[in-house]
C-alpha positions as CSV (number, residue, x, y, z in Angstrom):
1,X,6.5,-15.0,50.5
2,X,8.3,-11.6,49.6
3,X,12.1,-12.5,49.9
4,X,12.4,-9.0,52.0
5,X,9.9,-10.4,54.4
6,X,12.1,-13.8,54.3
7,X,15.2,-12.1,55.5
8,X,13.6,-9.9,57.9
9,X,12.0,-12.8,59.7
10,X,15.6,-14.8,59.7
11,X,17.1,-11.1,61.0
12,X,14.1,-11.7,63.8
13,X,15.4,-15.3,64.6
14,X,18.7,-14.7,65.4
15,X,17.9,-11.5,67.2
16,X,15.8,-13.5,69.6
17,X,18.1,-16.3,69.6
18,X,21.1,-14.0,70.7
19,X,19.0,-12.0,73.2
20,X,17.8,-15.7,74.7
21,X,21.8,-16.3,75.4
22,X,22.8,-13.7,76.9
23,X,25.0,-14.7,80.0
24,X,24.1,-17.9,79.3
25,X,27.2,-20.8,80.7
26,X,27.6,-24.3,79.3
27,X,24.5,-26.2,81.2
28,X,25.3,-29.2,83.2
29,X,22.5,-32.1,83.3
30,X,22.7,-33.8,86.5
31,X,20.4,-36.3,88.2
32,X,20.0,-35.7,91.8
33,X,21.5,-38.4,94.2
34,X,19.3,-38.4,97.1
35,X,21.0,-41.5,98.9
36,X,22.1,-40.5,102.1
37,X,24.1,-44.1,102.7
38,X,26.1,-42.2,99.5
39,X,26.5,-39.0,101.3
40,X,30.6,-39.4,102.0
41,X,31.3,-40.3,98.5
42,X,29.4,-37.7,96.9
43,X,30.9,-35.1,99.3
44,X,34.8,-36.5,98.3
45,X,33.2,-36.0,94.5
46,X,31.7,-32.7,95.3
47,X,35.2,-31.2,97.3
48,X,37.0,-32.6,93.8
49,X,35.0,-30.3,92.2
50,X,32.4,-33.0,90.9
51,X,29.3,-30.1,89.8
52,X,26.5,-32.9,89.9
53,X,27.7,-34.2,93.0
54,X,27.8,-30.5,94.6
55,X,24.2,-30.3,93.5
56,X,22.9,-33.4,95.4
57,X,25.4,-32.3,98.3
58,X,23.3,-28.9,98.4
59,X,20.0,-30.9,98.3
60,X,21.2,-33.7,101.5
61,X,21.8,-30.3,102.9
62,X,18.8,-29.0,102.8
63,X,17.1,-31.8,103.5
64,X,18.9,-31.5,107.2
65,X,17.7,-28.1,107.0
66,X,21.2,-26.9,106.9
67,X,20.4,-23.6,105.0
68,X,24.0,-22.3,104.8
69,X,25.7,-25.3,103.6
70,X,23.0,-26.2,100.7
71,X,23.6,-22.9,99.8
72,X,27.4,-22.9,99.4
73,X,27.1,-26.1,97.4
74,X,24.4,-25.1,95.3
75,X,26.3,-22.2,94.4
76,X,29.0,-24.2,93.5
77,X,27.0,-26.6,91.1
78,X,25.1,-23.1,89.9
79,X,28.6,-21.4,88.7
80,X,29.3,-24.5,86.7
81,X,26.2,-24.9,85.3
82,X,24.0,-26.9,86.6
83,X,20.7,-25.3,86.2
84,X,18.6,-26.5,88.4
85,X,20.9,-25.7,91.5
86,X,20.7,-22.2,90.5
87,X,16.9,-22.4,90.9
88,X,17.2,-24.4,94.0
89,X,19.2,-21.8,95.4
90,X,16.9,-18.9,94.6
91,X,13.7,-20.5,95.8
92,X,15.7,-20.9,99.5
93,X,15.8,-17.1,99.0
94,X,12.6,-16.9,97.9
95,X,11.0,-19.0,100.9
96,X,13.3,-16.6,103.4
97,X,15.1,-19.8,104.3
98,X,18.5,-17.6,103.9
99,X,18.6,-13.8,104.4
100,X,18.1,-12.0,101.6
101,X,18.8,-8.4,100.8
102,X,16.7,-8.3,97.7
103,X,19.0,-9.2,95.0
104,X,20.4,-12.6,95.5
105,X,16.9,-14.4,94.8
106,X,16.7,-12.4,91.7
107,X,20.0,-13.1,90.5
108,X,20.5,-16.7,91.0
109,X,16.7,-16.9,89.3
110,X,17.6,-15.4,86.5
111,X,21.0,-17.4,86.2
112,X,18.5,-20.3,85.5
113,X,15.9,-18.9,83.4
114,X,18.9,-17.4,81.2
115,X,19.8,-20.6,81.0
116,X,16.5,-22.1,79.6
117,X,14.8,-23.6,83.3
118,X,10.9,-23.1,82.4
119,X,10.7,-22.9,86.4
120,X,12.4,-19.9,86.5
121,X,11.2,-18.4,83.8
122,X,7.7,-18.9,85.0
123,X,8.9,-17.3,88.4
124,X,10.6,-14.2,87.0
125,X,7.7,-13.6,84.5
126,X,5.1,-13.6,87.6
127,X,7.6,-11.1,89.2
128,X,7.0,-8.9,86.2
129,X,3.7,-8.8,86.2
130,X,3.2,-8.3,89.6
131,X,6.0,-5.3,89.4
132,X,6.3,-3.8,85.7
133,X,9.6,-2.8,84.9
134,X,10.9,-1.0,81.6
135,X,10.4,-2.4,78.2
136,X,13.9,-4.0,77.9
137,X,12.5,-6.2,81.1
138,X,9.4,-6.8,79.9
139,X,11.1,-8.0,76.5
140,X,13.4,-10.2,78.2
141,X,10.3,-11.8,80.4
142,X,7.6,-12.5,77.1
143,X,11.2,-13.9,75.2
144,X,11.1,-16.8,77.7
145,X,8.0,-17.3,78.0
146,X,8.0,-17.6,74.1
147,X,11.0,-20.0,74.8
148,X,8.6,-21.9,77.3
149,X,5.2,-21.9,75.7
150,X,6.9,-23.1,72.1
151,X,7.9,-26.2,74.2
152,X,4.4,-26.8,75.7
153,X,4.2,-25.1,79.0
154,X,0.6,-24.3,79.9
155,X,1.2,-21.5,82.4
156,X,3.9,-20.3,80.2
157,X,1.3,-20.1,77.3
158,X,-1.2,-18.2,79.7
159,X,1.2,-15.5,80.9
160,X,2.6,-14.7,77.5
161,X,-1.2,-14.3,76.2
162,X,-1.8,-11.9,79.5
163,X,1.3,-10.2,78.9
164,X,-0.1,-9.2,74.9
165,X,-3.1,-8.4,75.6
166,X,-2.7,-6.0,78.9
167,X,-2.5,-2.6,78.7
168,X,-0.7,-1.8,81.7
169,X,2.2,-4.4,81.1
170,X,2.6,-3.3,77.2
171,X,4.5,-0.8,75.9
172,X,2.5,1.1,73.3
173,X,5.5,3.1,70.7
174,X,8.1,0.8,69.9
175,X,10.5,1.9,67.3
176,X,10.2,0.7,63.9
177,X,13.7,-0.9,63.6
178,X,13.0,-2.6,67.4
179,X,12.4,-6.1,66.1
180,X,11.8,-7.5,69.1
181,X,10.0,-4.7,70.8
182,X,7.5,-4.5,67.7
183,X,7.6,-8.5,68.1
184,X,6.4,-8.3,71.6
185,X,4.2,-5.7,71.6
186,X,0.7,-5.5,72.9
187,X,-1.3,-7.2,70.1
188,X,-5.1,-8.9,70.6
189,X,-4.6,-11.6,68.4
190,X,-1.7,-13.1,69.8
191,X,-2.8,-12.8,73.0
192,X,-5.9,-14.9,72.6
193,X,-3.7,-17.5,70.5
194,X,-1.9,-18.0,73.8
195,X,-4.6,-18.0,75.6
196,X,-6.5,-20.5,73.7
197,X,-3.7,-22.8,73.3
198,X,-3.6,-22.9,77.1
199,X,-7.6,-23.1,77.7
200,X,-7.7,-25.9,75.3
201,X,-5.4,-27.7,77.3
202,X,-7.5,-26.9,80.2
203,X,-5.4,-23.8,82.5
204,X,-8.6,-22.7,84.0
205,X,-7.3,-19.3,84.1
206,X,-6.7,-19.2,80.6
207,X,-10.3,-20.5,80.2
208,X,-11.5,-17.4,82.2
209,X,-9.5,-15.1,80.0
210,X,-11.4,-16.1,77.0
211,X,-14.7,-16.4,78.7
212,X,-13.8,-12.5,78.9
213,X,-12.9,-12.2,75.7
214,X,-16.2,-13.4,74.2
215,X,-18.3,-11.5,76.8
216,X,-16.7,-7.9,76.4
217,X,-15.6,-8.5,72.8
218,X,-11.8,-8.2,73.2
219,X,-10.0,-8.8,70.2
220,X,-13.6,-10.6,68.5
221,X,-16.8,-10.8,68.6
222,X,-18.4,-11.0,71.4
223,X,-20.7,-14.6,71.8
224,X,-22.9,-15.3,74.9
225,X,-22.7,-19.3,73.7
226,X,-18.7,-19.3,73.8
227,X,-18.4,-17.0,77.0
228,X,-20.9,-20.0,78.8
229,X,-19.4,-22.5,77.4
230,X,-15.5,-21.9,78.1
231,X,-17.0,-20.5,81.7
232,X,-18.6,-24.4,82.2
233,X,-15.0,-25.7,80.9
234,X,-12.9,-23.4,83.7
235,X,-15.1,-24.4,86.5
236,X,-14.7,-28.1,85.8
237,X,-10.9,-27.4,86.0
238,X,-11.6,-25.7,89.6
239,X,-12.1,-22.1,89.3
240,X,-14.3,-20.9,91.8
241,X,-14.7,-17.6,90.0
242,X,-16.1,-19.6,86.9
243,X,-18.4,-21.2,89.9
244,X,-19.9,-18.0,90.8
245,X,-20.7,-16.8,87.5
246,X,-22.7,-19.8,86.9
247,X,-24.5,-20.2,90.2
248,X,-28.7,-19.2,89.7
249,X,-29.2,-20.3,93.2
250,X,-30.6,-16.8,93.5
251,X,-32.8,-17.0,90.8
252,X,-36.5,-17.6,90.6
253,X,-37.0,-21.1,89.8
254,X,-39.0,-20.3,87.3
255,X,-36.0,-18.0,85.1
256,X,-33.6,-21.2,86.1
257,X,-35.6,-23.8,84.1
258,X,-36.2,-21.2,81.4
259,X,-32.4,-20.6,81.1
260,X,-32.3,-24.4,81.7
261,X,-34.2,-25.5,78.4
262,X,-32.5,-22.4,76.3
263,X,-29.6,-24.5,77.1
264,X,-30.4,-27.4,75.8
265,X,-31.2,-26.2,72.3
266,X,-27.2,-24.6,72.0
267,X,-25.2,-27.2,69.9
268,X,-22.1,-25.8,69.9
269,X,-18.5,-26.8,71.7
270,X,-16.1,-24.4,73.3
271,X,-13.7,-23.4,70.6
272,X,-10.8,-20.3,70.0
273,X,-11.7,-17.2,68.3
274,X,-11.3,-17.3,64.5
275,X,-9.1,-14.6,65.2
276,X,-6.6,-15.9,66.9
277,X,-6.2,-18.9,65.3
278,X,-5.2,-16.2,62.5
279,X,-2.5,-15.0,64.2
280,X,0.5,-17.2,63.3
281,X,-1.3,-18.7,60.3
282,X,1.4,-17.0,57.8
């Protein structure tokens, strides 16, 4: 490989990995302490300034429903790292547990997904899709989800394949010297490589995705067989949209057991696009 190309992609590394830890605080692994016979002791700990034990505090909390006081404790754990309290404390937002202006779910979220929690990052990258921002967001969203996917999270390997391949989430000029904008731009075969490495480990919706792909020929070829056959595959995992396309209820019975024996002659497997398993191949 070129040695300009070498240095360009090691440029591209430690771009991504300096955009990824942004705001990011030293992160506190705790186990959650869900004794209640342990609840005095852990509250001494907590008051002392204990972070793990102000994290299981918050959760006792909110097992009592008391909203208010989970939330000053999971604050507490949050500002000192411990990730999963930050989450905690968002989704009590989220779920309109606590009153919410509009920013403080947000916030606390992204605390946690800047600090690596797939759960978050998942959350915030749904948020985006269901309100596009600007391309700095929409950056920031597909760079954890990259984070997420490389570490083998289904939905995270889904959404960043969505995420390429839509046009109304991409943005379509990047800069030449925008490294990560030209890195995360929309692009067909990465976003069926995503996709299939999710359908292969069976995200139904991911199996839809490139059921479409095959039939309308996005990114390759399009193939009847392989639009069937990933179709038979997301309706096995559940998808009642996959359901519907297959149902011949309504058919003649006669087309049904001619469609019937055509299908018993196809020896083929659902598999990925050559395409995208082209994609990263360099």
């Amino acid at each position: 490989m070129p040695a300009r190309l070498i240095a360009r992609r090691s440029l591209f590394a430690c771009l991504l990995a300096l955009f990824a830890s942004t705001c990011q605080a030293a992160v506190v692994e705790c186990s959650l302490n869900t004794d209640r016979s342990q609840f005095g002791s852990q509250l001494e700990l907590a008051i002392d300034g204990d972070a793990c034990a102000q994290f299981s505090v918050g959760f006792l909390f909110y097992t009592q429903q008391e909203y208010e006081q989970s939330r000053l404790w999971y604050a507490s754990a949050a500002e000192q790292g411990v990730t999963r309290a930050a989450f905690e404390l968002a989704l009590l937002y989220r779920d309109h547990l606590l009153d919410d202006p509009g920013v403080e779910r947000v916030r606390w979220m992204n605390m946690a997904a800047e600090q690596g929690l797939v759960h978050a990052q998942i959350e915030l990258a749904f948020d985006y899709i269901e309100n596009p921002g600007d391309s700095a967001e929409r950056v920031r969203v597909m760079s954890w989800l990259e984070q997420a996917a490389q570490q083998g999270d289904v939905k995270a390997m889904y959404l960043l394949g969505w995420l390429y391949g839509n046009d109304a989430s991409g943005v379509q000029d990047m800069a030449s010297d925008d490294e990560l904008g030209m890195h995360f731009s929309l692009a067909d075969d990465k976003a069926l490589y995503w996709t299939c490495q999710a359908a292969e480990r069976d995200d139904a919706d991911a199996q839809m995705s490139l059921s479409d792909a095959y039939s309308y020929g996005r990114g390759t070829r399009v193939n009847q067989v392989q639009r069937r056959l990933w179709l038979e595959r997301a309706a096995s995992n559940g998808s009642e949209e996959a359901r519907q396309w297959l149902d011949t209820s309504d058919m003649a019975w006669y087309s049904r057991l001619e469609r019937w024996v055509k299908w018993q002659l196809v020896d083929e497997t659902a598999r990925c696009p050559d395409e995208a398993m082209a994609a990263f191949s360099e």
